[in-house]
C-alpha positions as CSV (number, residue, x, y, z in Angstrom):
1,X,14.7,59.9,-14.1
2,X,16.7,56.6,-12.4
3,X,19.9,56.3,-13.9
4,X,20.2,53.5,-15.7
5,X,23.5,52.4,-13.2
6,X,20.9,51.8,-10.8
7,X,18.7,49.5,-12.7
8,X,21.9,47.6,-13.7
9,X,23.5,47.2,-10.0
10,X,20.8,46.8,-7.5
11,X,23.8,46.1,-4.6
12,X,24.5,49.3,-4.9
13,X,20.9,50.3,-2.2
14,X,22.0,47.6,0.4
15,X,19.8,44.9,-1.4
16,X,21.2,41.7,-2.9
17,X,18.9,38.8,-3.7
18,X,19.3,35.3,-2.2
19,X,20.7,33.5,-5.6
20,X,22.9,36.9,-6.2
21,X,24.3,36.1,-2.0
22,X,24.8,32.2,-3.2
23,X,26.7,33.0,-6.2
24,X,28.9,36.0,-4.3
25,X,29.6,33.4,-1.7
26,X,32.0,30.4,-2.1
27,X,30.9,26.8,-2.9
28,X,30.9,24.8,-0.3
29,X,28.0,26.6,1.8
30,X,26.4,26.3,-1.4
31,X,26.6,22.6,-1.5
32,X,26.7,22.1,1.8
33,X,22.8,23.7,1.8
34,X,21.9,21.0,-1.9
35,X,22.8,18.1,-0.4
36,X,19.9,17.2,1.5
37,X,18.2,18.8,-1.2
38,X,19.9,16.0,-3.6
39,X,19.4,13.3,-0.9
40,X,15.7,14.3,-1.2
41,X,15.4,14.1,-5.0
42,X,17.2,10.9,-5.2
43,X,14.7,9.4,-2.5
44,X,11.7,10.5,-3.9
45,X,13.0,9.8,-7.7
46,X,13.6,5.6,-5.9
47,X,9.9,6.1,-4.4
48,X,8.5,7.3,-7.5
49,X,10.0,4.3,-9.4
50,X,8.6,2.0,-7.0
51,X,5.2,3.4,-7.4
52,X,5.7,3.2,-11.2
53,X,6.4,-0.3,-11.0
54,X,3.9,-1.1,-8.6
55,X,1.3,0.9,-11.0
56,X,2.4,-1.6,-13.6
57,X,1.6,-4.6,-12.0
58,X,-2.1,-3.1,-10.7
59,X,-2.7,-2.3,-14.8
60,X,-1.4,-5.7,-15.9
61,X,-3.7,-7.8,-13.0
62,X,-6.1,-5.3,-13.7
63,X,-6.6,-6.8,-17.5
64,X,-6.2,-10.0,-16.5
65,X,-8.9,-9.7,-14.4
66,X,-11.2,-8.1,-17.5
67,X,-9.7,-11.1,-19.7
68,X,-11.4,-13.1,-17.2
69,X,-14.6,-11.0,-16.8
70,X,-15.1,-11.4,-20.5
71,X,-14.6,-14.8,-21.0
72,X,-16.8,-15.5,-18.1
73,X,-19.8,-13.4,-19.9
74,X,-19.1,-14.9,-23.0
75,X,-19.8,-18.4,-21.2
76,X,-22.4,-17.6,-19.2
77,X,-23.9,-16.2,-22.9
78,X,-23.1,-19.3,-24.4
79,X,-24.6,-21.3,-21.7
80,X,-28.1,-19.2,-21.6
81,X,-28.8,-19.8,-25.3
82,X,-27.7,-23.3,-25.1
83,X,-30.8,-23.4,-22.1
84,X,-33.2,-21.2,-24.2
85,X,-32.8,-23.6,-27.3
86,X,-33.3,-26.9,-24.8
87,X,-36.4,-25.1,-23.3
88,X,-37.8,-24.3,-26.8
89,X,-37.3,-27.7,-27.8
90,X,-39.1,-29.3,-24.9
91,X,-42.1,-27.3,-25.5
């Protein structure tokens, strides 16, 4: 049977996982290796805004322009039964 020391302390066989290395080792290396990683999530956070934004404005022309689809069937509609009761009353 494996000794339950072992299971507990697996530095003791030589291995010693990356985020066990990082938080043996002092802080700055540590930092030194998030900030890009910060720089990153800070850029594509201002990207993803900008998208959002831009997304906004496609949705709000987008039901403008159905505002303006409807309306234009609604007078075309209007206009075709106006011409159907003007033909029926000519004949």
């Amino acid at each position: 049977m494996v000794a339950e020391s072992e299971i507990l302390k697996p530095t003791i066989s030589g291995t010693c996982s990356d985020s066990e290395q990082m938080a043996n080792s002092s802080p700055e290396p540590f930092h030194r290796k998030l900030i890009p990683e910060i720089r990153l999530q800070e850029e594509f956070r201002k990207e993803l805004c900008r998208v959002r934004e831009e997304l906004k404005e496609f949705r709000r022309d987008m039901v403008e322009l159905w505002e303006s689809l409807v309306m234009s069937n609604k007078r075309m509609d209007e206009m075709e039964s106006r011409f159907s009761r003007t033909e029926g009353s000519k004949q």
